[in-house]
TORMAR-138992 format. One record per residue: residue in one letter; chain; x, y, z of N, C-alpha, C in turn. Coordinates in steps of 0.001 Angstrom, whole numbers, plus 524288, in hexadecimal, padded with zeros to 5 digits. Layout:
// TORMAR-138992
aa = A&ch = A&n.x = X&n.y = Y&n.z = Z&ca.x = X&ca.y = Y&ca.z = Z&c.x = X&c.y = Y&c.z = Z;
...
This chain:
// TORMAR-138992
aa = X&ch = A&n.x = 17851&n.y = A09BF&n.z = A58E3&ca.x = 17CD9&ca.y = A0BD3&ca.z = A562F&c.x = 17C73&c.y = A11C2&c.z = A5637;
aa = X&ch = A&n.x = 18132&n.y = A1504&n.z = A57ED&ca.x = 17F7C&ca.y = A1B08&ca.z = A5739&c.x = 18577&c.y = A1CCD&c.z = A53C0;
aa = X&ch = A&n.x = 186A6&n.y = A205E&n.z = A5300&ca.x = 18996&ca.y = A2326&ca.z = A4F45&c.x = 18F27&c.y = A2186&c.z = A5114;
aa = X&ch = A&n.x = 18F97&n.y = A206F&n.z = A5475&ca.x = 195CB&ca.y = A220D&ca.z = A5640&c.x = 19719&c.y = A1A9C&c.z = A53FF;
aa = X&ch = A&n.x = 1930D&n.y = A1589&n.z = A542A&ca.x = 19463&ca.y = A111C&ca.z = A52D6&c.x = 194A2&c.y = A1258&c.z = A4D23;
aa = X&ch = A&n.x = 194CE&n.y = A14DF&n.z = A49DF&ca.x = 1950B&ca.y = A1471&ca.z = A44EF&c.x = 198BC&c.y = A17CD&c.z = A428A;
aa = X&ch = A&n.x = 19C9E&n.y = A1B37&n.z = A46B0&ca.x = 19E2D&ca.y = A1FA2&ca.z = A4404&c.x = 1A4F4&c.y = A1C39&c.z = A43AE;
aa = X&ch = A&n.x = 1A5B6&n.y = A1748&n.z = A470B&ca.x = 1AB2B&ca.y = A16EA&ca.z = A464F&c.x = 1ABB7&c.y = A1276&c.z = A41A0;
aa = X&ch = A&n.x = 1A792&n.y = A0EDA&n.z = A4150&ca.x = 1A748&ca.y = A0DE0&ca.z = A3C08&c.x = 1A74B&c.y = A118C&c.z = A36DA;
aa = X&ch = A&n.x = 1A409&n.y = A13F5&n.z = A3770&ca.x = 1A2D9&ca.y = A17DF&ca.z = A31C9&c.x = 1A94E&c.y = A1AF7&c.z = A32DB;
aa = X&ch = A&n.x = 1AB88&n.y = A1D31&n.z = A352B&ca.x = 1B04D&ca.y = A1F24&ca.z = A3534&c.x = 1B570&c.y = A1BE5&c.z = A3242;
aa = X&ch = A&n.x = 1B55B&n.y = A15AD&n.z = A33A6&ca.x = 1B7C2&ca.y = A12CE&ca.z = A3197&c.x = 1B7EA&c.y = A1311&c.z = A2D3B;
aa = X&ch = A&n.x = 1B21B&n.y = A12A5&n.z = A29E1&ca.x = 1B092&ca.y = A1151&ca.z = A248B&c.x = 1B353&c.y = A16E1&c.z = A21AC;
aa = X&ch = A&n.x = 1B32A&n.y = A1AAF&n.z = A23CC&ca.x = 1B3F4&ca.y = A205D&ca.z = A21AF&c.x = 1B866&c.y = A212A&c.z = A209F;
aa = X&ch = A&n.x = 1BC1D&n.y = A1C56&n.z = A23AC&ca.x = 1C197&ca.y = A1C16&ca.z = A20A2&c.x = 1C3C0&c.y = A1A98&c.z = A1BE4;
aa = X&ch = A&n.x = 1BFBB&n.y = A16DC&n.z = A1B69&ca.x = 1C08A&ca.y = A1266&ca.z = A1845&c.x = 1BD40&c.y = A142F&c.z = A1237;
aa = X&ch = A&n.x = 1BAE9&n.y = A1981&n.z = A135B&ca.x = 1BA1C&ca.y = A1BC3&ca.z = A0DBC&c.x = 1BCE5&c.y = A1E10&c.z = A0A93;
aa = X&ch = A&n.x = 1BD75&n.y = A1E40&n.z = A0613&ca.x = 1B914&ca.y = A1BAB&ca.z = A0232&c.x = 1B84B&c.y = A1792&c.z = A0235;
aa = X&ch = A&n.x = 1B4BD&n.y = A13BD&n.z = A039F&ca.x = 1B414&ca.y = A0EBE&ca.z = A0240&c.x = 1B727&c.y = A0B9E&c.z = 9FBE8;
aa = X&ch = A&n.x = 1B7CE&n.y = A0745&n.z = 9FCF2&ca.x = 1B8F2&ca.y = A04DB&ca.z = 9F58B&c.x = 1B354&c.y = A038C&c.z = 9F424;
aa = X&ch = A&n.x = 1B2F3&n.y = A04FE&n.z = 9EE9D&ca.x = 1AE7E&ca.y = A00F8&ca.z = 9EBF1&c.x = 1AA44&c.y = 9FD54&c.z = 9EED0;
aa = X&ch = A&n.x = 1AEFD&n.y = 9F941&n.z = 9EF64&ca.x = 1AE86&ca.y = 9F35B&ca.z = 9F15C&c.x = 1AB1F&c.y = 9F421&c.z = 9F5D3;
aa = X&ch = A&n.x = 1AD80&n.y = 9F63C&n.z = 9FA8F&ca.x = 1AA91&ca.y = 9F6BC&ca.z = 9FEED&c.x = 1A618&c.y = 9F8C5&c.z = 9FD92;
aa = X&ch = A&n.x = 1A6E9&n.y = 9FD5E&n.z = 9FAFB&ca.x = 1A039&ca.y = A0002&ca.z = 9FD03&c.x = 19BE4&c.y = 9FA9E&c.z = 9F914;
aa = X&ch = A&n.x = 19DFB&n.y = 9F918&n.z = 9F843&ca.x = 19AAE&ca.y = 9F520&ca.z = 9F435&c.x = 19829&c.y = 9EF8F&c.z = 9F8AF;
aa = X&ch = A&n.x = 19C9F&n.y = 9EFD7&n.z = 9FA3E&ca.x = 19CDC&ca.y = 9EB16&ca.z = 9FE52&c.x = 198BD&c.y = 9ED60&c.z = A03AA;
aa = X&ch = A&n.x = 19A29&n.y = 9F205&n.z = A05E9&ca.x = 196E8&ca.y = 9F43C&ca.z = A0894&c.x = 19069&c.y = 9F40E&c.z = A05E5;
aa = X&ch = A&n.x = 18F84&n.y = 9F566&n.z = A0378&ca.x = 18A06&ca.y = 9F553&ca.z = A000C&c.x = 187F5&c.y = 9EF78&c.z = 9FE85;
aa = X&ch = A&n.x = 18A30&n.y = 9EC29&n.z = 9FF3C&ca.x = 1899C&ca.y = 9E68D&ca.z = 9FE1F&c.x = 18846&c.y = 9E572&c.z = A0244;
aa = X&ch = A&n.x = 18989&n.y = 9E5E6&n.z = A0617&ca.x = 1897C&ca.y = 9E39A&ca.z = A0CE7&c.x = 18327&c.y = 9E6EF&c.z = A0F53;
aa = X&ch = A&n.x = 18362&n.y = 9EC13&n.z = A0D51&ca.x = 1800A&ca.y = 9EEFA&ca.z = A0F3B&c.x = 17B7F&c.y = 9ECEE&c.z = A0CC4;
aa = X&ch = A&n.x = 17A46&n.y = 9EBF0&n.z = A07C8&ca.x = 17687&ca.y = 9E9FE&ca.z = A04DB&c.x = 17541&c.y = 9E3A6&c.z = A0770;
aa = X&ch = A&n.x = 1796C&n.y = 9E069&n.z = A08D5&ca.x = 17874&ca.y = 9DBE6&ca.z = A09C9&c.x = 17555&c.y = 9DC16&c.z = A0E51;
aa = X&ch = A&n.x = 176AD&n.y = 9E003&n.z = A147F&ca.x = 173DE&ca.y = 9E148&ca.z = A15D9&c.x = 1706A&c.y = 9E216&c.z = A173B;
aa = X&ch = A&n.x = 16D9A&n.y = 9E5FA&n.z = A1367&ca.x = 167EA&ca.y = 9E828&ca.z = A136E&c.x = 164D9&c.y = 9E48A&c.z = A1234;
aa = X&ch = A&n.x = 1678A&n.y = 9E136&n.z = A0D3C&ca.x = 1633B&ca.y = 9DBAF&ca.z = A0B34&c.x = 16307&c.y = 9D857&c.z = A0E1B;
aa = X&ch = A&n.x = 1658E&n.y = 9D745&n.z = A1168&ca.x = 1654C&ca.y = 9D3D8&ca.z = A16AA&c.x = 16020&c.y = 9D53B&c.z = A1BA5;
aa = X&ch = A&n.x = 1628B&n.y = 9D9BC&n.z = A1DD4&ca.x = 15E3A&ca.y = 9DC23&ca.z = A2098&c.x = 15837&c.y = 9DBF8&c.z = A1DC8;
aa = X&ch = A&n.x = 1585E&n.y = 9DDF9&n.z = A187B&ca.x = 1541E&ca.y = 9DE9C&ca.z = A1680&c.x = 15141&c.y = 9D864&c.z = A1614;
aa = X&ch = A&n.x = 1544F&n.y = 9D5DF&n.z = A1561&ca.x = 15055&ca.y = 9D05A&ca.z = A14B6&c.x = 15064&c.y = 9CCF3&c.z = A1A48;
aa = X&ch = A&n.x = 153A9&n.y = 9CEAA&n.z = A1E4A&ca.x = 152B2&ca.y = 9CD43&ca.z = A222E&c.x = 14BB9&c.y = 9D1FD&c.z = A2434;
aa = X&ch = A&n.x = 14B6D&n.y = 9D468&n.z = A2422&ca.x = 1462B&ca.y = 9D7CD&ca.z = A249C&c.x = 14278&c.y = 9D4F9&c.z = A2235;
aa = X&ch = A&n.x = 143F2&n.y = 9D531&n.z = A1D2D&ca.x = 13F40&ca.y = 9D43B&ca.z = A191C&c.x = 13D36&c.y = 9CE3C&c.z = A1903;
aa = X&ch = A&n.x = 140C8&n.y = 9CB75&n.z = A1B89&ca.x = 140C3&ca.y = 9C575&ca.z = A1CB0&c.x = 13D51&c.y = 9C56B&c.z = A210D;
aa = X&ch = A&n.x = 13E3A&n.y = 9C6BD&n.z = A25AC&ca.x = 13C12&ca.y = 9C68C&ca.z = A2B22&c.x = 1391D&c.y = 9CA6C&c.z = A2B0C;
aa = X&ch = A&n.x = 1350B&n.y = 9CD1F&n.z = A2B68&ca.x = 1341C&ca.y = 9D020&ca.z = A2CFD&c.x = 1325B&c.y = 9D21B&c.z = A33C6;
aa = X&ch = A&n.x = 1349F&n.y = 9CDE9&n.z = A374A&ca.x = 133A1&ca.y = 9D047&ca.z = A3B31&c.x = 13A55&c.y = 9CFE4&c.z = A3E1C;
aa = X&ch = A&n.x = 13E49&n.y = 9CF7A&n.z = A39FE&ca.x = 1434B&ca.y = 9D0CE&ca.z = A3BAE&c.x = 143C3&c.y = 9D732&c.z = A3D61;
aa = X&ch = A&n.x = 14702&n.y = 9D887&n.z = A42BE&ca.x = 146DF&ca.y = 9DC7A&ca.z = A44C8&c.x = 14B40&c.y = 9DF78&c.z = A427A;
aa = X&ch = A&n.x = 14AC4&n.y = 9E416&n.z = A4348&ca.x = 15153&ca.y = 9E6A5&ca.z = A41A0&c.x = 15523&c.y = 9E65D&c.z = A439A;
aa = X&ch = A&n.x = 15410&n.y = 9E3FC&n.z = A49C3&ca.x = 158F2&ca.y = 9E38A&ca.z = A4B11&c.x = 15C45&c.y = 9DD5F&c.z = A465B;
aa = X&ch = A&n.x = 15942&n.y = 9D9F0&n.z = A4605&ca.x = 159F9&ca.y = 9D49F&ca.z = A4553&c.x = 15E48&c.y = 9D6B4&c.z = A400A;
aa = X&ch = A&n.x = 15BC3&n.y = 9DBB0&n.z = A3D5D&ca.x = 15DA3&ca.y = 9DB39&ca.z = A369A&c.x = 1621F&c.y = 9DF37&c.z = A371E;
aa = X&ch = A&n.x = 1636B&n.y = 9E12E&n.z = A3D5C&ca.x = 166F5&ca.y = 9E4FC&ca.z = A3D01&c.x = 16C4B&c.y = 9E078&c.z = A3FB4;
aa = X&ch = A&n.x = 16B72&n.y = 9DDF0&n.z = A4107&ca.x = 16FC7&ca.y = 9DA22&ca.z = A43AE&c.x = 170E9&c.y = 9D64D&c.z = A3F2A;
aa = X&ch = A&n.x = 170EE&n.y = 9D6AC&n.z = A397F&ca.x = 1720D&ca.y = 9D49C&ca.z = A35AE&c.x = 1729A&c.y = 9D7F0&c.z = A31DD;
């Protein structure tokens, strides 16, 4: 991934600010669900690779 794949997304989002409430809440819910996912996929396996925990 280099800069130019991320700049027409992030441009989109930049419209769509200010965010409501709701979303950024909803965003932070998803992101958290996430991390606790990855994290116990690691902490479960420990010889799971990064690619394995980045394709989920």
């Amino acid at each position: 991934m280099n800069v130019a794949d991320v700049d027409a997304p992030k441009a989109k989002l930049d419209t769509l600010r200010p965010l409501p409430q709701n979303a950024l809440c909803n965003l932070r819910d998803e992101q958290v669900f996430r991390w606790t996912y990855r994290s116990n996929t690691i902490a479960g396996h420990p010889g799971v690779s990064l690619t394995v925990v980045r394709r989920h």
